[in-house]
SEZA-924486 format. One record per residue (C-alpha): x, y, z; chain. Coordinates in Angstrom, 1 decimal, decimal comma. Example, Ala and Ser with C-alpha at 12.3 -4.5 7.8 and 13.67 -1.06 7.14 Angstrom:
2
X:Y:Z:c
12,3:-4,5:7,8:A
13,7:-1,1:7,1:A
REM end
This chain:
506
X:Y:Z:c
5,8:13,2:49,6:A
8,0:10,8:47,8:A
10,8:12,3:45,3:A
12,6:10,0:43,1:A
15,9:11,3:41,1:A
16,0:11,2:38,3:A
18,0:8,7:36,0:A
21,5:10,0:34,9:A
20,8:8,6:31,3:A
19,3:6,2:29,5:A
21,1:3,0:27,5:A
19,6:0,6:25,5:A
20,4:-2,8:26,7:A
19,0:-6,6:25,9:A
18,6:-9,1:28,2:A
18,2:-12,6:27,7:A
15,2:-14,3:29,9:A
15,1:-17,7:30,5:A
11,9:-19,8:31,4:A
9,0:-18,2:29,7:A
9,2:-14,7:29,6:A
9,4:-10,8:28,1:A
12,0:-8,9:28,0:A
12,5:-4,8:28,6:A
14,7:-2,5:26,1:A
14,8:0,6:27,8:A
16,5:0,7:31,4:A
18,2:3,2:33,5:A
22,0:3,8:35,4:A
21,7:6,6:37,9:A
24,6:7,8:40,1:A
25,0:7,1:44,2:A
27,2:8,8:46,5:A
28,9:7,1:49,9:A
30,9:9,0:51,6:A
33,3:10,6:49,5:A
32,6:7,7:46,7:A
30,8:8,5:43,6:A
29,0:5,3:42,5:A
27,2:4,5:39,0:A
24,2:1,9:40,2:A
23,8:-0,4:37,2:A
20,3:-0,6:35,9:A
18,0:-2,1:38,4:A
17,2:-6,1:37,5:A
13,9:-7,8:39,0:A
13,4:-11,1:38,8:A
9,7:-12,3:38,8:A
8,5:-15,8:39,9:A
5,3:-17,0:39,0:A
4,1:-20,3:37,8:A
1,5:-19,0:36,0:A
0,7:-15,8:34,3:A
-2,0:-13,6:35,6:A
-2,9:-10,4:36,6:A
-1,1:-9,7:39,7:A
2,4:-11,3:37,7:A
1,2:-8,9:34,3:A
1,0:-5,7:36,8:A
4,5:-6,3:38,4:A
5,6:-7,0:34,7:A
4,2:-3,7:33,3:A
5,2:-1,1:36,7:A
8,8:-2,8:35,9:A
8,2:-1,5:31,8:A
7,0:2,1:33,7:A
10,1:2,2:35,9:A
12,2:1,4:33,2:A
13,9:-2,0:34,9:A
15,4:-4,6:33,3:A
12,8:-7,7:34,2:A
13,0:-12,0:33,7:A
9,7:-14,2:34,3:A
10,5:-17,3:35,7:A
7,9:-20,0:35,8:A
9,7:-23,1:38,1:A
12,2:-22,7:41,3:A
14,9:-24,2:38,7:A
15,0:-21,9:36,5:A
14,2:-19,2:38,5:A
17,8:-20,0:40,3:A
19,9:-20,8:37,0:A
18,3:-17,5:35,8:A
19,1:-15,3:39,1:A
23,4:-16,9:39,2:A
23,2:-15,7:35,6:A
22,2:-11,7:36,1:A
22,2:-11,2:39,4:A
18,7:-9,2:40,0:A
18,7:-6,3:42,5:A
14,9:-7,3:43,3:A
12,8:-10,9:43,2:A
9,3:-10,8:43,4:A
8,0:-14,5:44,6:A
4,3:-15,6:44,0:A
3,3:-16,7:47,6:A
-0,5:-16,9:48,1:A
-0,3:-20,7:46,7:A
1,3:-23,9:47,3:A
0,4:-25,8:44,8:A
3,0:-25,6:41,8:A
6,4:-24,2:44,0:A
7,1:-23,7:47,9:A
7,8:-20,3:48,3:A
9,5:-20,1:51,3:A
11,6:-23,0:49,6:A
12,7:-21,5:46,4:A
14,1:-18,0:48,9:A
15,9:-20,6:51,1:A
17,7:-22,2:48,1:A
18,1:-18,3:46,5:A
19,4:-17,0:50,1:A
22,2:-20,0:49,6:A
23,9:-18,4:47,2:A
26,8:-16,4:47,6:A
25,0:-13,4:45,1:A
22,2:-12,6:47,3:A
23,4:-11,4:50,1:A
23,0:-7,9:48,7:A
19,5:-9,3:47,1:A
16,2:-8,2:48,1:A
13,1:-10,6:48,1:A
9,1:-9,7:48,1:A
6,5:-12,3:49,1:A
3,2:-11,7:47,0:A
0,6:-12,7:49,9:A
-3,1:-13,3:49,5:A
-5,7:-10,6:51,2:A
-6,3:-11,6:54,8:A
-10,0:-12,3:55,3:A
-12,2:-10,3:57,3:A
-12,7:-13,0:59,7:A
-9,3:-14,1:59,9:A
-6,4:-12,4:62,3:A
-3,5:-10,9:59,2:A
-0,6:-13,7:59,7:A
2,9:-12,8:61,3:A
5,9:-11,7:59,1:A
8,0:-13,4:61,1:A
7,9:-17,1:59,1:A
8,7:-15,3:55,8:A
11,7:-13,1:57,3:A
13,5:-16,4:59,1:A
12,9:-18,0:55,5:A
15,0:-15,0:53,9:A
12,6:-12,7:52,4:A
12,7:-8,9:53,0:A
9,2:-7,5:52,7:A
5,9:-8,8:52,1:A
2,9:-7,2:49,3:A
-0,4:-7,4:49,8:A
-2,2:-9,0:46,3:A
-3,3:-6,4:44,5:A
-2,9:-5,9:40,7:A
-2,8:-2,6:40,0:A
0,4:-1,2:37,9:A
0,6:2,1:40,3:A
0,2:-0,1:43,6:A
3,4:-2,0:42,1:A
5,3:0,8:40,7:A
5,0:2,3:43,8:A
6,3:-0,9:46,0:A
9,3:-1,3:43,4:A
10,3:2,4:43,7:A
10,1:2,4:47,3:A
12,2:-0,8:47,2:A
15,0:0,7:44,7:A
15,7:3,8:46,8:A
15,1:1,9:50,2:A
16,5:-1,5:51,0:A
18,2:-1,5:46,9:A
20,2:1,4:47,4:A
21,0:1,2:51,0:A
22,6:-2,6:49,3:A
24,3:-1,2:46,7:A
26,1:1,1:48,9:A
27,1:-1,9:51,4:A
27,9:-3,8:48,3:A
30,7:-0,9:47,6:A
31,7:-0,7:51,5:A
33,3:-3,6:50,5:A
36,3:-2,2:48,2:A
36,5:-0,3:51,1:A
37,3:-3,4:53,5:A
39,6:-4,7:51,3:A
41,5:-1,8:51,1:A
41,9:-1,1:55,2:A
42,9:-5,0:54,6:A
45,3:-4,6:52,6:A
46,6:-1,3:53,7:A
50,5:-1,3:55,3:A
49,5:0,8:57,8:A
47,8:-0,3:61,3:A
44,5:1,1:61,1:A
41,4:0,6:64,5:A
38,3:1,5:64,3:A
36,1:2,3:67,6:A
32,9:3,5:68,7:A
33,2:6,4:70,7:A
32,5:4,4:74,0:A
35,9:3,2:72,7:A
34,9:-0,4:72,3:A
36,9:-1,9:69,4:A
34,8:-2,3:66,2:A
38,0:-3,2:63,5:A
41,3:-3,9:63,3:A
43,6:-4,5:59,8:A
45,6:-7,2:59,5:A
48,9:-4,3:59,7:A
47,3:-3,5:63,6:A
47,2:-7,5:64,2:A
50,9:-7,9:63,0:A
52,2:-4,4:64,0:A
50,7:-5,6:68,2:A
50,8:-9,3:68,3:A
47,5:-9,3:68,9:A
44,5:-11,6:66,4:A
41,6:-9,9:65,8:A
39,2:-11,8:67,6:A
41,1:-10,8:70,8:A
40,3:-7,5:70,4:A
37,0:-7,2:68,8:A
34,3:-6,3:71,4:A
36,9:-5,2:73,8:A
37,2:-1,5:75,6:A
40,7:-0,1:74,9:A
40,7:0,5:78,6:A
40,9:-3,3:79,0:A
44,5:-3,2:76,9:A
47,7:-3,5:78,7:A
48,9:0,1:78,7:A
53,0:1,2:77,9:A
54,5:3,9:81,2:A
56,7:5,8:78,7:A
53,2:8,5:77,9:A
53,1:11,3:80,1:A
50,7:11,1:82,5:A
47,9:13,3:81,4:A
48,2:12,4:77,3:A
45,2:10,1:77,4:A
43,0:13,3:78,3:A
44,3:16,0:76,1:A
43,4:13,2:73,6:A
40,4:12,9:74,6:A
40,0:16,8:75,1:A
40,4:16,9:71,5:A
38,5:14,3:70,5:A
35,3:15,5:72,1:A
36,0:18,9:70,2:A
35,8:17,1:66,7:A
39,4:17,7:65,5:A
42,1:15,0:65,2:A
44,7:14,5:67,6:A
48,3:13,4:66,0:A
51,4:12,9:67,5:A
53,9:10,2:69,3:A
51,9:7,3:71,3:A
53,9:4,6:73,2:A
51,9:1,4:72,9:A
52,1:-2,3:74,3:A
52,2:-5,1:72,2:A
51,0:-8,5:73,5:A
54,4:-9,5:74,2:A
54,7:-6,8:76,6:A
57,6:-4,8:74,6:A
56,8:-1,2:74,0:A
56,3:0,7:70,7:A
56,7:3,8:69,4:A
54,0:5,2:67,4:A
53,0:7,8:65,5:A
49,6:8,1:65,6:A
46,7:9,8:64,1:A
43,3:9,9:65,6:A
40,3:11,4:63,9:A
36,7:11,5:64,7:A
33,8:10,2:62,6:A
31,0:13,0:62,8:A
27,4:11,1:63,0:A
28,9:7,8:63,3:A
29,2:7,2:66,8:A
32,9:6,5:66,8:A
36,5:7,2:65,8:A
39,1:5,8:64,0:A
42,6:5,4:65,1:A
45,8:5,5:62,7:A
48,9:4,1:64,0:A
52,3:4,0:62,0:A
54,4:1,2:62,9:A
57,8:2,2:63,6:A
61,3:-0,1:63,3:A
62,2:0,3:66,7:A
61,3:3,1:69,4:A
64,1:5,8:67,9:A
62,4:6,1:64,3:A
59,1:6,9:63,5:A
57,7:5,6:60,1:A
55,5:8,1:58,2:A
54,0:6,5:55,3:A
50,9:7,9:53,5:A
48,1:9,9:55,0:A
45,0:10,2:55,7:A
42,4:12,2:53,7:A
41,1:14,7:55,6:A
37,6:13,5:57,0:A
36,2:16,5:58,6:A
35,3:19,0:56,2:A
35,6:23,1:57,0:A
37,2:22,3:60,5:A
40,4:23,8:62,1:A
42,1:20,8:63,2:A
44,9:21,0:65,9:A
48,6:21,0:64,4:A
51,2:18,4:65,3:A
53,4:20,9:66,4:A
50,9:21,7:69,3:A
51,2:18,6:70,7:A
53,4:18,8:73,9:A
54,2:15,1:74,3:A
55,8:15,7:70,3:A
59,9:14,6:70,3:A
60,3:15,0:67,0:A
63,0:17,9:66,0:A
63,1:17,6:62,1:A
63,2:20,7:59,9:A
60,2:20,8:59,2:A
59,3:21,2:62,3:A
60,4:24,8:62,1:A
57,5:24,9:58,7:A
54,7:24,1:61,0:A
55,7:26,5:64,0:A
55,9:29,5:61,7:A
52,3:28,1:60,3:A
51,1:28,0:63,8:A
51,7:31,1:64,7:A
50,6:33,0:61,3:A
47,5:31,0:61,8:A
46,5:32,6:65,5:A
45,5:36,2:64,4:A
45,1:35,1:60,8:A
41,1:35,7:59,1:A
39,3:32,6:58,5:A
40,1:31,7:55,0:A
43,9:32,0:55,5:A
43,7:29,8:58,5:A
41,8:27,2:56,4:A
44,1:27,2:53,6:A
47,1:27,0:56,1:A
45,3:23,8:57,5:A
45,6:22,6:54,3:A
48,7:23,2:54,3:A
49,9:21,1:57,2:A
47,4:18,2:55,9:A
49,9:18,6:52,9:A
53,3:18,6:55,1:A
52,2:15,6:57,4:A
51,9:13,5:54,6:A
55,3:13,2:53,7:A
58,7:11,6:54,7:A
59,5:14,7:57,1:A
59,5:13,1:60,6:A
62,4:11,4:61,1:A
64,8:12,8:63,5:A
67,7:10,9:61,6:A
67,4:14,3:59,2:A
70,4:16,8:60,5:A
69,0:20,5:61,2:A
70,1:24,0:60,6:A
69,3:27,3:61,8:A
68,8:28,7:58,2:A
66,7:26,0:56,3:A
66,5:26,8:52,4:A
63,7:24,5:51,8:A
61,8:26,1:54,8:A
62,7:29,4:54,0:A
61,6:29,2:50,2:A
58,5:27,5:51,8:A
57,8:30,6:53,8:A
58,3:33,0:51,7:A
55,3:31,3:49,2:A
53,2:30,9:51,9:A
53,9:34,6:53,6:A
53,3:38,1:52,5:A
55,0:39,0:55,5:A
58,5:38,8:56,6:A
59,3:36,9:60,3:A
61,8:37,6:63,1:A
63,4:34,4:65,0:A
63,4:34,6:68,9:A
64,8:31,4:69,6:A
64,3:27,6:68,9:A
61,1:27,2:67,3:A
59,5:30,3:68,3:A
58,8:33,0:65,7:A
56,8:36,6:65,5:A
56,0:38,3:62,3:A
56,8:41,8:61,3:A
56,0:44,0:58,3:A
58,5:43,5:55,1:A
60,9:45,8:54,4:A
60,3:46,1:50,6:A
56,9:46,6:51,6:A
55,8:50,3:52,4:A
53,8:51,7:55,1:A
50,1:50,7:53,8:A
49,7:47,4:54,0:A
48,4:45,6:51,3:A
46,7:41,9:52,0:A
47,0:39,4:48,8:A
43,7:38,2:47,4:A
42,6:34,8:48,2:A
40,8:34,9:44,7:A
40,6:37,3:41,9:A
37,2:38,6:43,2:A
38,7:40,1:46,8:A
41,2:42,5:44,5:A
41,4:45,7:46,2:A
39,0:47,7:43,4:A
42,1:49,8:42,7:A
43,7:47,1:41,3:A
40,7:45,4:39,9:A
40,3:49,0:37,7:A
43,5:48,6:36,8:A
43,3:44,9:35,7:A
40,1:45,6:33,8:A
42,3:46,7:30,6:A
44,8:43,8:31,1:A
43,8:42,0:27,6:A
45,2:45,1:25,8:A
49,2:45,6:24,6:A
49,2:49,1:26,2:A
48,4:47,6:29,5:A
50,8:49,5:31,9:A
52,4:47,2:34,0:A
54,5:49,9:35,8:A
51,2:51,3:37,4:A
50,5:47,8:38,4:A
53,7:47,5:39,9:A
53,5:50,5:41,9:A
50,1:49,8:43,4:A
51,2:46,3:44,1:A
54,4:47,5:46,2:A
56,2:45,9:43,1:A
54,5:42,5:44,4:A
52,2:42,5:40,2:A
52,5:38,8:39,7:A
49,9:37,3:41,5:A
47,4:39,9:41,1:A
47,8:39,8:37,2:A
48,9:36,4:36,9:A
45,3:35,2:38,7:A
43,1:37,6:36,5:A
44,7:36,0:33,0:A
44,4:32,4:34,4:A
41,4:32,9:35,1:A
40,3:34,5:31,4:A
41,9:31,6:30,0:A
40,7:29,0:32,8:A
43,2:27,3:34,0:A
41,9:26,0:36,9:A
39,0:23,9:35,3:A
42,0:22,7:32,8:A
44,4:21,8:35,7:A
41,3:20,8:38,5:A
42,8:23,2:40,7:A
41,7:25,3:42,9:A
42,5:29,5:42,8:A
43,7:29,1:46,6:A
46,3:26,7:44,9:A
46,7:28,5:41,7:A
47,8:31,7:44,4:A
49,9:29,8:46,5:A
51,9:28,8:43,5:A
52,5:32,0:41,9:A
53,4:33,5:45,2:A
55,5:30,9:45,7:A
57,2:32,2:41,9:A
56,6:35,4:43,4:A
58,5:35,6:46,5:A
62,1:34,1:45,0:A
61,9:37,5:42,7:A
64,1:40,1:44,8:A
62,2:43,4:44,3:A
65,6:44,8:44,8:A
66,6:43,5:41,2:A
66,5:46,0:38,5:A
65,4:43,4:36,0:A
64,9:40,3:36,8:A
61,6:40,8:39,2:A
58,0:40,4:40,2:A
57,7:43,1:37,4:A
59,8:41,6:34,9:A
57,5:38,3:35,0:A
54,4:39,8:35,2:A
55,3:41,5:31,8:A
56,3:38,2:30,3:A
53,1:37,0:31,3:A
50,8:39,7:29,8:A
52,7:39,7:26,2:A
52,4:36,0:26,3:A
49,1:36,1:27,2:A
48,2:38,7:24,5:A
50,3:36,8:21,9:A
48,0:33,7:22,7:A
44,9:35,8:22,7:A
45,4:37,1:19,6:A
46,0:33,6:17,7:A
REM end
């Protein structure tokens, strides 16, 4: 069963045709995805060449008309090329059961010499095979540059059919190498020092960064097994394993990685290495550093493994960095070990978030009592936490907090139902917001704050998510001191439901 999706819109276009041809009115755009790229494919141009009109050339012309491409008739190899540099067709259809006005096999060759169709695809129209005569090899008409080959037959379904098979076969699967190539140019123009390898670690691609960053050219590495690299002695011993521990799990492995360069002078790295699901390989991110006591820490990478807990630079034991934030990402460690799956996943998030910026540097002086990592804590944490010593922390119940623990929402919908009834008469002015308060444990901010965003939708207006619209209002939430009289959790929550009924009401 085939399924073909259907067109994202119609547009009316002209389009000129040289030689002596039709022209089609109505043509369609559709959208493609890659990857994490959303493509718009750009109605689908054929190119038909034929020196004479017939019926074979008339039932291409009219399955193009059904399909809803744009489509040019040419009628010599000359203009046939001038007509293809000029538009650029996604598909050519070539007459080839004759020899006597045009060679075929000639006019690809001279097509396949242009830069343009390397993304191009080319049907041969063949004649019927006789009975008595063995069907000919594809081979000739594949060296000459042409991608498939039609048996004659004139009937618009038999081509509609070969044209739509074409478009969402070898057409799209063009397109989307076609777009692979922003991709390319952005690895090559990308300051950081990016390799790609297959997961028998043979080196598939290296950016011009990797080639300055190691001394190395590309085409001294390309083809070769990492194994066959000269290797720096400052690693402990057993790193190469626990990457490759991880590795084989599926999560990324990030942390310090001493490296040789050709010249035989070592390098400090930081390094990022994540693994490509379904694509038989990984890719390796290394940040060049200025000399082997600083570690540059420029950019990120967008996380490429989707609903997976990936292992946290602060588990890493061959780690020397002992920046502030490294306190940020113990504390997360350990609320993440007994935490329930959807807190975990937004606390991996969270370090995703934290190891993209300029944090690493151990030129950054340290204190016990860190205000940005304590403000940071206290918006991530309902609970409070008790320091041992170094980085080591354990977490114990809040003191403002009574017995009867209460967990905060992810979203609105997992609101304990004794503050959902409570919220359900939050659009009215005699909404008590001391009885939210009390069943809150004086925490009524996020609870209220989420169920009048999402009345008024705030996260469709911002393109946020509610895990991040939460975050932020605890974040608001825990700077209130519930000891304050006035100025509270309370207080703001108040402020927030007059505002919100003030707005309501205009």
């Amino acid at each position: 069963m085939l399924m073909a999706c259907p067109p994202a819109e119609l547009v009316q276009a002209e389009v000129k045709t040289l030689g002596t041809g039709r022209e089609l009115l109505w043509v369609s755009s559709a959208e493609v995805r890659i990857g994490p790229m959303r493509l718009t494919q750009d109605p689908i141009q054929v190119l038909l060449i034929f020196a004479k009109e017939d019926s074979q050339s008339d039932g291409f012309w009219w399955a193009c008309d059904r399909a809803g491409y744009r489509c040019n008739i040419a009628r010599t190899p000359e203009s046939a090329l001038e007509c293809f540099l000029d538009k650029h067709h996604e598909i050519i259809v070539i007459d080839h059961r004759q020899t006597r006005n045009f060679d075929a096999e000639a006019v690809c060759r001279s097509i396949r010499a242009t830069n343009p169709s390397e993304h191009t695809v080319i049907l041969a129209v063949v004649s019927q095979a006789s009975e008595d005569h063995e069907e000919a090899s594809v081979l000739p008409l594949l060296h000459a540059g042409f991608n498939r080959r039609f048996m004659e037959n004139s009937s618009i379904i038999a081509c509609y059919n070969e044209l739509i098979q074409i478009e969402h076969g070898e057409v799209r699967s063009q397109f989307k190498l076609r777009a692979c190539n922003s991709v390319f140019t952005a690895l090559d123009h990308c300051h950081e020092a990016i390799e790609i390898t297959s997961d028998d670690h043979v080196i598939q691609y290296v950016n011009p960064a990797f080639e300055r960053m190691m001394g190395y050219h590309k085409g001294e590495l390309l083809g070769k097994e990492l194994s066959d690299l000269p290797k720096s002695d400052k690693n402990r011993a057993d790193l190469l394993d626990t990457i490759n521990t991880c590795i084989k799990k599926g999560k990324e492995w990030q942390g310090v990685y001493y490296a040789r360069r050709k010249s035989g002078d070592s390098i400090q790295q930081h390094v990022k290495i994540t693994p490509v699901i379904g694509q038989g390989g990984y890719k390796n991110r290394r940040k060049e550093s200025i000399d082997v006591k600083s570690i540059s820490s420029r950019g990120s990478d967008a996380p490429s493994l989707q609903n997976r807990r990936y292992p946290s630079m602060a588990r890493i034991h061959s780690m020397t960095i002992e920046a502030p934030i490294t306190k940020v990402i113990n504390i997360i460690n350990a609320a993440q070990e007994n935490s329930p799956v959807t807190v975990a996943e937004a606390l991996d998030r969270v370090l995703e978030i934290l190891r993209t910026t300029e944090l690493y540097s151990p030129q950054l002086g340290t204190k016990d009592e860190d205000p940005h990592t304590s403000d940071l804590v206290g918006g991530l944490m309902t609970d409070g936490l008790r320091r041992l010593s170094g980085n080591e922390y354990v977490f114990t119940k809040n003191v403002h907090q009574s017995h009867s623990h209460l967990a905060m929402p992810i979203t609105i919908n997992d609101v304990p139902p004794c503050i959902a009834q409570l919220l359900d008469n939050e659009e009215s002015w005699d909404f008590n917001i001391f009885e939210l308060e009390a069943v809150t444990h004086k925490r009524p901010l996020v609870y209220l704050g989420l169920k009048v965003f999402s009345r008024f939708g705030v996260c469709e207006f911002l393109n946020c998510s509610e895990t991040t619209l939460r975050a932020w209002l605890q974040v608001i939430e825990a700077n209130y001191h519930s000891s304050n009289a006035y100025h509270n959790s309370t207080h703001a929550a108040d402020v927030l439901h007059a505002t919100a009924f003030l707005e309501e009401e205009e």
